[in-house]
TIVO-2410 file (N, C-alpha, C; in nm, 3 decimals):
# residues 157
REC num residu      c1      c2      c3 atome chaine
REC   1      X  11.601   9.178  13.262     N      A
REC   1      X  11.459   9.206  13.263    CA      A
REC   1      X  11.433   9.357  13.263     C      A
REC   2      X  11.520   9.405  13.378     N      A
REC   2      X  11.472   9.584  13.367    CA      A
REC   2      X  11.525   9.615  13.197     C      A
REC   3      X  11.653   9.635  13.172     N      A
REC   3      X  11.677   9.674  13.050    CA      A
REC   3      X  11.562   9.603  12.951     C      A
REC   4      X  11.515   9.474  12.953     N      A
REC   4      X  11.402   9.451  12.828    CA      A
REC   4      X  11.282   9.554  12.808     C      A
REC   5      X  11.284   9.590  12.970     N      A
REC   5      X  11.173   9.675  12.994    CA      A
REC   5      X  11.172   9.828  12.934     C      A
REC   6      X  11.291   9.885  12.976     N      A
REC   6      X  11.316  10.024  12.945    CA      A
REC   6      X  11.312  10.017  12.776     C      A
REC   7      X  11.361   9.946  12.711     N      A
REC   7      X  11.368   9.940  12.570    CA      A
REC   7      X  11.205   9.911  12.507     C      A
REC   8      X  11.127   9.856  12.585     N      A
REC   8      X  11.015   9.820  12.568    CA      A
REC   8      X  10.939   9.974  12.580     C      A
REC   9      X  10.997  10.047  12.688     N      A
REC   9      X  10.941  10.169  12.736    CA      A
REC   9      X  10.908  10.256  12.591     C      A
REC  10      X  11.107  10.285  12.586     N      A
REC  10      X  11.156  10.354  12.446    CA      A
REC  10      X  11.092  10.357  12.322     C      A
REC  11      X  11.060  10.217  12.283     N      A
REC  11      X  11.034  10.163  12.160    CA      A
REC  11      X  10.858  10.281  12.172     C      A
REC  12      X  10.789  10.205  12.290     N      A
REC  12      X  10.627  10.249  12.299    CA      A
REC  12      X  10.601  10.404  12.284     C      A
REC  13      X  10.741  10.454  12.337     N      A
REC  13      X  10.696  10.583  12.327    CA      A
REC  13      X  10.756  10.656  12.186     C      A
REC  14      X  10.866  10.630  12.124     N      A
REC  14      X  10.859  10.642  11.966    CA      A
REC  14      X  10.801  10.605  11.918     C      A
REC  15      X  10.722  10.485  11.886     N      A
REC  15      X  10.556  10.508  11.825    CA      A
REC  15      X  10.472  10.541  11.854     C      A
REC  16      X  10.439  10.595  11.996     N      A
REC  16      X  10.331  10.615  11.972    CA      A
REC  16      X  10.353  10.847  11.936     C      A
REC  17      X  10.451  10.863  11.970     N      A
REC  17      X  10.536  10.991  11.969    CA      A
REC  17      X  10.508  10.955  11.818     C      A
REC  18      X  10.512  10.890  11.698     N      A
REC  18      X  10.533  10.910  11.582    CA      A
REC  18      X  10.375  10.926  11.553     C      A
REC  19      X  10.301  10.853  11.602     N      A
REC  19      X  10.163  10.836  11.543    CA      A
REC  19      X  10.117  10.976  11.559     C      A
REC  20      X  10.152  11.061  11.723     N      A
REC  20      X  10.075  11.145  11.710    CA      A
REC  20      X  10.121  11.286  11.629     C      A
REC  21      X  10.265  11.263  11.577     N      A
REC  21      X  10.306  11.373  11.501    CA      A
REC  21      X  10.249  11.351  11.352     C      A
REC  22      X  10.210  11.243  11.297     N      A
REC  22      X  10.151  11.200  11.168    CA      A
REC  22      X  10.028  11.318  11.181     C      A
REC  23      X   9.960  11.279  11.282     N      A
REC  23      X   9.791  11.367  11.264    CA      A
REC  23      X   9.819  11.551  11.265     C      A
REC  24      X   9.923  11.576  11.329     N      A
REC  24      X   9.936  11.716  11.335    CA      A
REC  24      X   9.903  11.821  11.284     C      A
REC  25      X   9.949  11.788  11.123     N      A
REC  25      X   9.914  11.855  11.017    CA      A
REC  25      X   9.797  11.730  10.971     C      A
REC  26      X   9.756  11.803  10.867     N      A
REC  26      X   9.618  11.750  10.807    CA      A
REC  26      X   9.718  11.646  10.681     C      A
REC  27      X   9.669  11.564  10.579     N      A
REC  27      X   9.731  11.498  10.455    CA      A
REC  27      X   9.706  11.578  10.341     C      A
REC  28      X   9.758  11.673  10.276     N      A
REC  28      X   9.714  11.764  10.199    CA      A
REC  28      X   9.668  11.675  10.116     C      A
REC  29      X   9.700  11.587  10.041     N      A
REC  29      X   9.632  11.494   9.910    CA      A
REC  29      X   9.439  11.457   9.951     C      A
REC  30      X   9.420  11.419  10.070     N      A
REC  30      X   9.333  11.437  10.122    CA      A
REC  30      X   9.228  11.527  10.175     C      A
REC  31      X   9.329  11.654  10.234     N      A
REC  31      X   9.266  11.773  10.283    CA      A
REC  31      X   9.334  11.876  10.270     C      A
REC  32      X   9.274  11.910  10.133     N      A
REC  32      X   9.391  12.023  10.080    CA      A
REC  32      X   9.356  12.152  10.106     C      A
REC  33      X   9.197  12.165  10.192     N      A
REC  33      X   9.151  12.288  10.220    CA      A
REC  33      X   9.097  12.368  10.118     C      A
REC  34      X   8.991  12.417  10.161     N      A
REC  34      X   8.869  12.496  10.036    CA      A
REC  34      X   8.786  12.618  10.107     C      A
REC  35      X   8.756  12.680  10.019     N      A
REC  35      X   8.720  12.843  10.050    CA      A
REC  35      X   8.550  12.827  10.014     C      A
REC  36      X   8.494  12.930  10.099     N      A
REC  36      X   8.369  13.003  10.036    CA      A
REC  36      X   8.396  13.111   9.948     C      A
REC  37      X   8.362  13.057   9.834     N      A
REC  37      X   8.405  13.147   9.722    CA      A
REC  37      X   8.340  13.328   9.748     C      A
REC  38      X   8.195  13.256   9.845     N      A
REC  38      X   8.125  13.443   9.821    CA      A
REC  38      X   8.230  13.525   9.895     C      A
REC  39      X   8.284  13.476   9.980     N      A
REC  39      X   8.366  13.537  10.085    CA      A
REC  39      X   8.516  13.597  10.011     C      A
REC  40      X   8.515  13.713  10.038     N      A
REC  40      X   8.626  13.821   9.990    CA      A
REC  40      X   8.658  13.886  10.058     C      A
REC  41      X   8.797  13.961  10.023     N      A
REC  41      X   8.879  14.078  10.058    CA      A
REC  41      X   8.758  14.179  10.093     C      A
REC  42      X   8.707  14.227   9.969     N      A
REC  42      X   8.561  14.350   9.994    CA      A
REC  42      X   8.482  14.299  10.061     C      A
REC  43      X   8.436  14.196  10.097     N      A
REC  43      X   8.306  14.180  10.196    CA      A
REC  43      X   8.378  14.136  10.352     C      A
REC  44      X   8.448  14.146  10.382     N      A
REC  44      X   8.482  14.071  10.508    CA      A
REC  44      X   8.387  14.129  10.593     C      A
REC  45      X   8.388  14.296  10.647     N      A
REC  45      X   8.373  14.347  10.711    CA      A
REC  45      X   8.221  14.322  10.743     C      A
REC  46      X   8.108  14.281  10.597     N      A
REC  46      X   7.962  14.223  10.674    CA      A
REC  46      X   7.993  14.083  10.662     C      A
REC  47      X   8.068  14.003  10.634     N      A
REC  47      X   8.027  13.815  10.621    CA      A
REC  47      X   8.140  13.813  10.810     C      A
REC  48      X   8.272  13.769  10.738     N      A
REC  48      X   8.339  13.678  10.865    CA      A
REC  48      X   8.379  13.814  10.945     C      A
REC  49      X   8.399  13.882  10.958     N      A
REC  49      X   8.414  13.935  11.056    CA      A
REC  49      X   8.304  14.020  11.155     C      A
REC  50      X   8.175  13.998  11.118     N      A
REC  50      X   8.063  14.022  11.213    CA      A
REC  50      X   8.037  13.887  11.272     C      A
REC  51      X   8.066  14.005  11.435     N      A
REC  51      X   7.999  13.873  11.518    CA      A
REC  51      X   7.913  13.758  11.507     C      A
REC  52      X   7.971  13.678  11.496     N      A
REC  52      X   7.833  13.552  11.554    CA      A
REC  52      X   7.867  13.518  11.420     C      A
REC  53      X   7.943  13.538  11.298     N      A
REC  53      X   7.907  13.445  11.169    CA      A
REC  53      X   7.889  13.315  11.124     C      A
REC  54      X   8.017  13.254  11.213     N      A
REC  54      X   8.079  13.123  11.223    CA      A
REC  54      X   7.947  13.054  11.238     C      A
REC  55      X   7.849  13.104  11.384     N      A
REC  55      X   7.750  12.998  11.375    CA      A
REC  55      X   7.644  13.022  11.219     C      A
REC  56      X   7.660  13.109  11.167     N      A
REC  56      X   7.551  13.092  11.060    CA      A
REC  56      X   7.582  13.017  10.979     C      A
REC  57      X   7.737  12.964  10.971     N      A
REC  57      X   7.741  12.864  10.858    CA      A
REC  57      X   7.790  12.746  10.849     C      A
REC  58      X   7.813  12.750  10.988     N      A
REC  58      X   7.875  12.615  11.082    CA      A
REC  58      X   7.797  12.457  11.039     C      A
REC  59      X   7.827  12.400  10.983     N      A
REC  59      X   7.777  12.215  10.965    CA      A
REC  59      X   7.693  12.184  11.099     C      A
REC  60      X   7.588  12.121  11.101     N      A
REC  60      X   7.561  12.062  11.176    CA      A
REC  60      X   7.633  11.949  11.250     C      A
REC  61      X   7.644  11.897  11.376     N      A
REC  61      X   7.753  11.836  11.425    CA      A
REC  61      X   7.701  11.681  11.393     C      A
REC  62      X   7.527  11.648  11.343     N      A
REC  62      X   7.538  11.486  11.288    CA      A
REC  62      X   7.600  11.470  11.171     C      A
REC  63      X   7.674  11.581  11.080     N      A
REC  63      X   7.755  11.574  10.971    CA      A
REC  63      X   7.880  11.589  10.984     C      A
REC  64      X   7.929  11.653  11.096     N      A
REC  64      X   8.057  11.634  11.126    CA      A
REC  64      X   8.120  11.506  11.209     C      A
REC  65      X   7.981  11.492  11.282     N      A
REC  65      X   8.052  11.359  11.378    CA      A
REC  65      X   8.074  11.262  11.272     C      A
REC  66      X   7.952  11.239  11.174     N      A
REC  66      X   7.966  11.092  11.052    CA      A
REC  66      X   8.123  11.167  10.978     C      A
REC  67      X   8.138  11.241  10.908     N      A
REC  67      X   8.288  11.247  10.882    CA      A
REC  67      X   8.417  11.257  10.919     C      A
REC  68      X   8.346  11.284  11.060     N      A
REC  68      X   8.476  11.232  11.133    CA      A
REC  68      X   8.497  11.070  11.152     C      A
REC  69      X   8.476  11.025  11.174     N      A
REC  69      X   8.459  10.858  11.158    CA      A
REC  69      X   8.476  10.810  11.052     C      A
REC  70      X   8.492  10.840  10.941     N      A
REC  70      X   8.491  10.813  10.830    CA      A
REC  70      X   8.654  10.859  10.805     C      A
REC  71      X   8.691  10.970  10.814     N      A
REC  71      X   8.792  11.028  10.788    CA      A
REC  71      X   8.889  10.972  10.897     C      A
REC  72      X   8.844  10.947  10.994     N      A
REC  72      X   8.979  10.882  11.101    CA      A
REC  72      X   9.008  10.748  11.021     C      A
REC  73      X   8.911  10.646  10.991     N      A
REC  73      X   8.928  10.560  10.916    CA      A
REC  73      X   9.043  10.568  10.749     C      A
REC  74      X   8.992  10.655  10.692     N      A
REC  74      X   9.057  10.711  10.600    CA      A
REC  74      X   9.221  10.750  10.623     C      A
REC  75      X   9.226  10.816  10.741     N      A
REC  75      X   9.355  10.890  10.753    CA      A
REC  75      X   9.456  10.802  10.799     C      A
REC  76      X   9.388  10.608  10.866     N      A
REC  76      X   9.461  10.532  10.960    CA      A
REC  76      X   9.466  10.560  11.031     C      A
REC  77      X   9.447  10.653  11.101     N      A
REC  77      X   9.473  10.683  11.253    CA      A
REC  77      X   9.455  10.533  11.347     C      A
REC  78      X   9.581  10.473  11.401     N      A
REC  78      X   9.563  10.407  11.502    CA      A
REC  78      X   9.471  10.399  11.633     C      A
REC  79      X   9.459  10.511  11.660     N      A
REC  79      X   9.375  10.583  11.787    CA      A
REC  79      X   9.237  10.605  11.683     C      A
REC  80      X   9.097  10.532  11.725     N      A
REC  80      X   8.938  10.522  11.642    CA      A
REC  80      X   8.903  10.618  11.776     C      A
REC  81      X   8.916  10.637  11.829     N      A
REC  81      X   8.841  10.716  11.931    CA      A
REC  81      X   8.805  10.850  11.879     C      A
REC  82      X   8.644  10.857  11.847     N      A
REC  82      X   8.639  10.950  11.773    CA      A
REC  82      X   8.616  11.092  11.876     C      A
REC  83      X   8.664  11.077  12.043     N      A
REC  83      X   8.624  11.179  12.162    CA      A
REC  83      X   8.793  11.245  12.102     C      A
REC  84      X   8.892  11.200  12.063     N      A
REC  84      X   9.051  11.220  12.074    CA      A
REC  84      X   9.074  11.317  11.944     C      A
REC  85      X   8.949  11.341  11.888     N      A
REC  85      X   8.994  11.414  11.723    CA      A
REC  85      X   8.870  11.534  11.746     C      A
REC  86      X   8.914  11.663  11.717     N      A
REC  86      X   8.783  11.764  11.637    CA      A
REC  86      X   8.792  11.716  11.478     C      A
REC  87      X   8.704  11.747  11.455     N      A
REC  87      X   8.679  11.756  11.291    CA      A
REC  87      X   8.693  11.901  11.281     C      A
REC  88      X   8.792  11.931  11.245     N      A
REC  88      X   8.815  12.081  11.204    CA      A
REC  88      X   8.856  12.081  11.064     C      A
REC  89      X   8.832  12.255  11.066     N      A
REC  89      X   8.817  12.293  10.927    CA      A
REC  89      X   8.973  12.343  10.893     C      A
REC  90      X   9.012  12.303  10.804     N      A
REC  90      X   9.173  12.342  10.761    CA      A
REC  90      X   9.151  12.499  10.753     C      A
REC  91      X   9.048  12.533  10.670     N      A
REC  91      X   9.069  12.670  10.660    CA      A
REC  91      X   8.956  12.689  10.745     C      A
REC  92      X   8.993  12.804  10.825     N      A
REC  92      X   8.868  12.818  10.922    CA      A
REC  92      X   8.768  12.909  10.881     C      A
REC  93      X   8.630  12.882  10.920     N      A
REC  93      X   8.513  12.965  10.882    CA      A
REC  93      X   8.542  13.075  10.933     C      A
REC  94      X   8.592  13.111  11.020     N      A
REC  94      X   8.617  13.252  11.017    CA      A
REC  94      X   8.700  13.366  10.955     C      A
REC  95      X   8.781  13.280  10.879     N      A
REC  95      X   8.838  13.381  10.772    CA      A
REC  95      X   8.797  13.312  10.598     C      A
REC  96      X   8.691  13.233  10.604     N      A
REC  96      X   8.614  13.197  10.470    CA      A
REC  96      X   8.656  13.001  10.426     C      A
REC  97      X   8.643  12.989  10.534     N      A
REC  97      X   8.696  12.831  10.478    CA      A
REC  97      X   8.528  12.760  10.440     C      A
REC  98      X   8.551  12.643  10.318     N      A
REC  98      X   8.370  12.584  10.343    CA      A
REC  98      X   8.374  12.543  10.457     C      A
REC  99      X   8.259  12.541  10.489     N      A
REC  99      X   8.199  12.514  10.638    CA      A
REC  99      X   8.179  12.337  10.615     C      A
REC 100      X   8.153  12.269  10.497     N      A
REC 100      X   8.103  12.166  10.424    CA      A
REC 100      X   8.142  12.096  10.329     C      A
REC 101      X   8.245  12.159  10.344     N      A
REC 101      X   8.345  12.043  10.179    CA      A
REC 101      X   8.418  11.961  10.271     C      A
REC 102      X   8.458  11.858  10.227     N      A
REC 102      X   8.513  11.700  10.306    CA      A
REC 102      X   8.671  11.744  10.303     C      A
REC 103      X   8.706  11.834  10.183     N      A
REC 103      X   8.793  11.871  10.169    CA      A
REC 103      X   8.912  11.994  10.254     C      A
REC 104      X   8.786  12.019  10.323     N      A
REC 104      X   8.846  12.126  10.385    CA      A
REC 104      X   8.799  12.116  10.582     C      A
REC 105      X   8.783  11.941  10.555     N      A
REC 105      X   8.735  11.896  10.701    CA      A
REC 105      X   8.869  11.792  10.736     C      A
REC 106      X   8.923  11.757  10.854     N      A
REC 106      X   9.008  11.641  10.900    CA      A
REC 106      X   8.981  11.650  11.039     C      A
REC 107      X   9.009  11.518  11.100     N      A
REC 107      X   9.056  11.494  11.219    CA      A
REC 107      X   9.161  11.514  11.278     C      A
REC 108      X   9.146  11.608  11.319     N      A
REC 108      X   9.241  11.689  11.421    CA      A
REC 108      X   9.271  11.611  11.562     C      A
REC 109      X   9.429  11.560  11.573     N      A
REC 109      X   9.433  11.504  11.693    CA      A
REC 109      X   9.392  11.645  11.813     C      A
REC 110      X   9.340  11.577  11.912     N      A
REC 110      X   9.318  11.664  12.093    CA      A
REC 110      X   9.473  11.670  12.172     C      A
REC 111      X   9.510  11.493  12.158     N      A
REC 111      X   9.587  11.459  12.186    CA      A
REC 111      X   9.762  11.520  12.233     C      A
REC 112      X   9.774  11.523  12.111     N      A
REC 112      X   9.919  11.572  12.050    CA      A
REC 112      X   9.949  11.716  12.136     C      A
REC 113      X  10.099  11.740  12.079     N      A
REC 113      X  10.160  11.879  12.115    CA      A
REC 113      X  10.092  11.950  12.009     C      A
REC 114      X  10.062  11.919  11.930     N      A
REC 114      X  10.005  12.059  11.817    CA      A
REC 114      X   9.880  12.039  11.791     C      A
REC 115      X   9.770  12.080  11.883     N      A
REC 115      X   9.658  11.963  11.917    CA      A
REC 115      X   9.539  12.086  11.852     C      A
REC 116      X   9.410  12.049  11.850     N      A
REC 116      X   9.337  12.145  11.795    CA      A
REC 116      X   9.292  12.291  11.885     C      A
REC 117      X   9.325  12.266  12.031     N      A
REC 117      X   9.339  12.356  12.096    CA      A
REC 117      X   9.440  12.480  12.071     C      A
REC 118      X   9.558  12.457  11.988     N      A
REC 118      X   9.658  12.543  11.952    CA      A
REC 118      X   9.579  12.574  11.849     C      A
REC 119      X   9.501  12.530  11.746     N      A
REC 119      X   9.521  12.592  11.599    CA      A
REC 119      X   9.402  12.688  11.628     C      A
REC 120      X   9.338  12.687  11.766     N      A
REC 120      X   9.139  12.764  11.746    CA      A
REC 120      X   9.253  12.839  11.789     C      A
REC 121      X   9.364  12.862  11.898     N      A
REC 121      X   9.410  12.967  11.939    CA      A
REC 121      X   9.470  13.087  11.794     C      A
REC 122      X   9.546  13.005  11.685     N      A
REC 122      X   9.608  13.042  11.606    CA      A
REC 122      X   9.468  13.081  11.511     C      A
REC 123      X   9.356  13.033  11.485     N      A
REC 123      X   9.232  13.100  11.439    CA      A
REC 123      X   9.212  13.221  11.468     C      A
REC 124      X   9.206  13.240  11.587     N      A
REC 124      X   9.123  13.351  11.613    CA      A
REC 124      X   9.278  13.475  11.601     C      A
REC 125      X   9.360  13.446  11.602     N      A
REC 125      X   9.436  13.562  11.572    CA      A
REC 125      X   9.446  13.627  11.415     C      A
REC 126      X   9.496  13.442  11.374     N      A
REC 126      X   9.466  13.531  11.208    CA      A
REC 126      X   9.320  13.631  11.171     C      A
REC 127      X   9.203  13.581  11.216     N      A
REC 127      X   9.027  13.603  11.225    CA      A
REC 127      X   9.066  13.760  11.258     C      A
REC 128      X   9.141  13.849  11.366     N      A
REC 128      X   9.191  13.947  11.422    CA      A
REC 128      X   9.252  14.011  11.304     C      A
REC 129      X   9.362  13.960  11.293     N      A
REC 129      X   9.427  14.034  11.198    CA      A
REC 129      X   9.393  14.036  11.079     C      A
REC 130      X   9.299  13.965  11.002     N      A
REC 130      X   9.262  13.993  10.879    CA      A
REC 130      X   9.138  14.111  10.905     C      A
REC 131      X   9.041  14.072  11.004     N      A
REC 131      X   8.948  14.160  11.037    CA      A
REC 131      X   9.036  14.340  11.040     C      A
REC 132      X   9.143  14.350  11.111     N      A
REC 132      X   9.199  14.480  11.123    CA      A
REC 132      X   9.239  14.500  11.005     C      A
REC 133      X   9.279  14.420  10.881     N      A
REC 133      X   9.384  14.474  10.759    CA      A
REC 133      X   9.536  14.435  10.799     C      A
REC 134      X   9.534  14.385  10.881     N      A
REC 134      X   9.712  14.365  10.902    CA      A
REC 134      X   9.756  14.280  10.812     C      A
REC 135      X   9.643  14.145  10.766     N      A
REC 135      X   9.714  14.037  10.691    CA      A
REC 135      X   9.569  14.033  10.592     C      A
REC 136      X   9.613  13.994  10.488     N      A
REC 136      X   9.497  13.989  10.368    CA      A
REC 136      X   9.435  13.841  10.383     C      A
REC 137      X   9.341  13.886  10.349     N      A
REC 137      X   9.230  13.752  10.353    CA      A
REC 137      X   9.295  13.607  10.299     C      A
REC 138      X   9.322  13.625  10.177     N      A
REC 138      X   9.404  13.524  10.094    CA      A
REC 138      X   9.550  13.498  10.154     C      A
REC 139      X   9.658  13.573  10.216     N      A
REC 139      X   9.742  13.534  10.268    CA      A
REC 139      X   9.716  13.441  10.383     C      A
REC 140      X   9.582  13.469  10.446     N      A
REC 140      X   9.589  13.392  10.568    CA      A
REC 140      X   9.527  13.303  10.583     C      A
REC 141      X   9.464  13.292  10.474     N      A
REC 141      X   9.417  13.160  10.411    CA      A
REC 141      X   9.538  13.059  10.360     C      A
REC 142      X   9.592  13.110  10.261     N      A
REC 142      X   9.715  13.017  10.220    CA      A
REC 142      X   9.791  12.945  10.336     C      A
REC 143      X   9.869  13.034  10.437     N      A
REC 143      X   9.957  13.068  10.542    CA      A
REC 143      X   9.886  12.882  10.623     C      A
REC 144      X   9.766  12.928  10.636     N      A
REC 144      X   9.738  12.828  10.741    CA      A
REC 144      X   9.706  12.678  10.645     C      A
REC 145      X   9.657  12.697  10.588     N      A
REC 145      X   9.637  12.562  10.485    CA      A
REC 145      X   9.800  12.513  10.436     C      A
REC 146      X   9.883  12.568  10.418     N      A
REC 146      X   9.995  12.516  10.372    CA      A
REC 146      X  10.086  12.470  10.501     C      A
REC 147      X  10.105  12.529  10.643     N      A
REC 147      X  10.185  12.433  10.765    CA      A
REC 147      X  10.112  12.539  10.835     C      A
REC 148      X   9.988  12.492  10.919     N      A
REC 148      X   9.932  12.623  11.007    CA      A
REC 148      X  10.026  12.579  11.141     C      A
REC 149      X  10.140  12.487  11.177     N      A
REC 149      X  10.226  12.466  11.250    CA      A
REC 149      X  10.308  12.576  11.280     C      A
REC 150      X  10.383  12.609  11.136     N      A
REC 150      X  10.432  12.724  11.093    CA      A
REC 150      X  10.433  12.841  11.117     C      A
REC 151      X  10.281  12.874  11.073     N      A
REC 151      X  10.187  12.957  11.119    CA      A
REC 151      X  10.170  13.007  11.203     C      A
REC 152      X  10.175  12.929  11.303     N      A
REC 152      X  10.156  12.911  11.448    CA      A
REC 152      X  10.267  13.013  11.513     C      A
REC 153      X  10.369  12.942  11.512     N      A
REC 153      X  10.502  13.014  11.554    CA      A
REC 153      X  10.542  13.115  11.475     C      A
REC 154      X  10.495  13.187  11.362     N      A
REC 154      X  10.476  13.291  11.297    CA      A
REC 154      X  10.443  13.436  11.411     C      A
REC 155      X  10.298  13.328  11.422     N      A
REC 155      X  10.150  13.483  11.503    CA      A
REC 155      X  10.186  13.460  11.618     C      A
REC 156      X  10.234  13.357  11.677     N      A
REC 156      X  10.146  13.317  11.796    CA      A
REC 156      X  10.252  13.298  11.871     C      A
REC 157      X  10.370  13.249  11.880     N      A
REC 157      X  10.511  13.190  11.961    CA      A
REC 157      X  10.598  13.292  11.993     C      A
***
């Protein structure tokens, strides 16, 4: 009985250990991430990198909450709890991501080891360093849309 149990343990926690490494990264075929085109190298200094921008172009949250629900559905996520996901932006508005393309929105597990709390951390550094010139607008755009995991332990680890 104990051994049925411990294996029962094992088994629960490799799936559910698998489910939450699935959401980590975004499904690029799905959310391949998209730019505000006005947003450039030459303008940073008046669009994303003056204070307060993010809220000027930020989605309203009755359009993010409906695509999030929609998109957890979409993505399978086992876990519907739509309190357990941000709807975040692959590329973040603060270094020019749309604020509004579906494309450049997913459900971000809370949950997980690589949870959306790590990636606002890993935001605001790239947001830093592109603002100073250390990293170009377009690199740190790419950088994070292609494994912002990566990324992560790049800037930030």
């Amino acid at each position: 009985m104990i051994k049925t149990y411990r294996i029962f343990i094992a088994l629960l926690f490799v799936l559910t250990q698998n489910a939450a490494i699935a959401g980590d990264l975004p499904d690029l075929s799905m959310t391949p991430g998209s730019i505000d085109a006005s947003i450039t190298q030459s303008n940073i200094q008046t669009t994303v990198c003056v204070r307060g921008y993010t809220k000027t172009v930020r989605p309203p949250v009755y359009y993010t909450n409906s695509l999030k629900k929609k998109q957890i559905a979409d993505y399978g996520y086992a876990d519907i709890n739509p309190a357990h996901y941000e709807e975040d932006h692959l590329i973040p508005l603060s270094i020019g991501g749309n604020p509004s393309d579906p494309a450049n929105l997913w459900p971000q597990p809370r949950l997980s080891e690589w949870n959306a709390e790590k990636k606002d951390i890993l935001e605001f550094k790239l947001y830093k360093l592109v603002c100073e010139g250390t990293v170009t607008l377009d690199d740190a755009r790419h950088q994070i849309s292609t494994n912002w995991i990566e990324t992560y332990k790049r800037y930030v680890k």
